[in-house]
C-alpha positions as CSV (number, residue, x, y, z in Angstrom):
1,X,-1.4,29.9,-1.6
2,X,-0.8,31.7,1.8
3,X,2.0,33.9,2.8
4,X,3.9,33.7,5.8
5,X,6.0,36.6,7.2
6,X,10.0,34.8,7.6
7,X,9.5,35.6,11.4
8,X,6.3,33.3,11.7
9,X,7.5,30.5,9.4
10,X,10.5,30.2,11.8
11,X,8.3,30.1,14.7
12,X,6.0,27.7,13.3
13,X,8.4,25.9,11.1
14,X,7.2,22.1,12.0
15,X,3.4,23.1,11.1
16,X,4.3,25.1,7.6
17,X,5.6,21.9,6.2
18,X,3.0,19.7,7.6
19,X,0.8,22.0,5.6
20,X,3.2,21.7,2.9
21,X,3.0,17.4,3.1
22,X,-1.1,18.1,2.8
23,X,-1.0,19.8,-0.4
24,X,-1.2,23.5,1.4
25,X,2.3,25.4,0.4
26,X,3.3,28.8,1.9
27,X,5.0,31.5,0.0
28,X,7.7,33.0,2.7
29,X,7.6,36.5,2.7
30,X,11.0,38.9,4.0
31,X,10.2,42.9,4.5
32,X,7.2,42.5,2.2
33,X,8.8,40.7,-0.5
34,X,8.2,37.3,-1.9
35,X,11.4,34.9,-1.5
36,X,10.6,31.7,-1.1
37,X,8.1,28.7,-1.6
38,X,7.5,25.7,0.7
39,X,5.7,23.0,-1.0
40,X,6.3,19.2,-0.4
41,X,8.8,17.2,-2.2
42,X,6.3,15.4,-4.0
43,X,4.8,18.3,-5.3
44,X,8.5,19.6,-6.3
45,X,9.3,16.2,-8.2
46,X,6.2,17.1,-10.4
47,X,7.2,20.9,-11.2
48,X,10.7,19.6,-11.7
49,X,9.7,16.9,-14.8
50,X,7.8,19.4,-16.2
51,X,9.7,19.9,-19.6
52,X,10.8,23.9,-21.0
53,X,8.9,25.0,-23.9
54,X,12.9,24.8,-25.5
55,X,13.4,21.2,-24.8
56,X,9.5,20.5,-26.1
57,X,10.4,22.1,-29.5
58,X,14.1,20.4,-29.8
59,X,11.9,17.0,-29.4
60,X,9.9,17.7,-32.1
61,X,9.9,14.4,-34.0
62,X,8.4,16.0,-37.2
63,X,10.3,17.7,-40.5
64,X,11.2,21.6,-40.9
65,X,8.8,21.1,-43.8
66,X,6.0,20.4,-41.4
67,X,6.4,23.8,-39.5
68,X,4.9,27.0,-41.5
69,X,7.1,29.6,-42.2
70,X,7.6,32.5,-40.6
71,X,5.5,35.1,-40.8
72,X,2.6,32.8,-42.4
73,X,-1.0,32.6,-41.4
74,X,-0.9,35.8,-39.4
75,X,-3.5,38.4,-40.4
76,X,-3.8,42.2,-40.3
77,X,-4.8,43.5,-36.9
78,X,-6.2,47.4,-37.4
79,X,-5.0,48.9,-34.7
């Protein structure tokens, strides 16, 4: 993914999101820093049904009993 320094992307605004639209986003970059993403809106409908690891283990359709206990099946690491 490229970066684009905040003064360029404003000067060249129309092409970033073309780029965007093809599959190409640009990270936006301010004094240095990362702060933004621009990516197209197709590709931000698929980031955004992408379920949290939280909501993945709440839909667990299986029993407590099928989860191992805590603490089971680690091993010694020597260190």
């Amino acid at each position: 993914m490229r970066e684009i320094q905040l003064k360029d992307a404003k000067a060249t605004f129309s092409a970033v999101v073309d780029q965007a639209v093809r599959g190409n986003p640009a990270i936006i970059t301010r004094h240095g820093r990362k702060e933004v993403v621009v990516l197209s809106f197709e590709e931000y409908e698929k980031l955004s049904q992408v379920p949290s690891l939280g909501r993945l283990l709440a839909a667990f359709p299986g029993e407590d009993s099928d989860l191992p206990a805590r603490g089971e099946g680690l091993r010694d690491i020597d260190l």
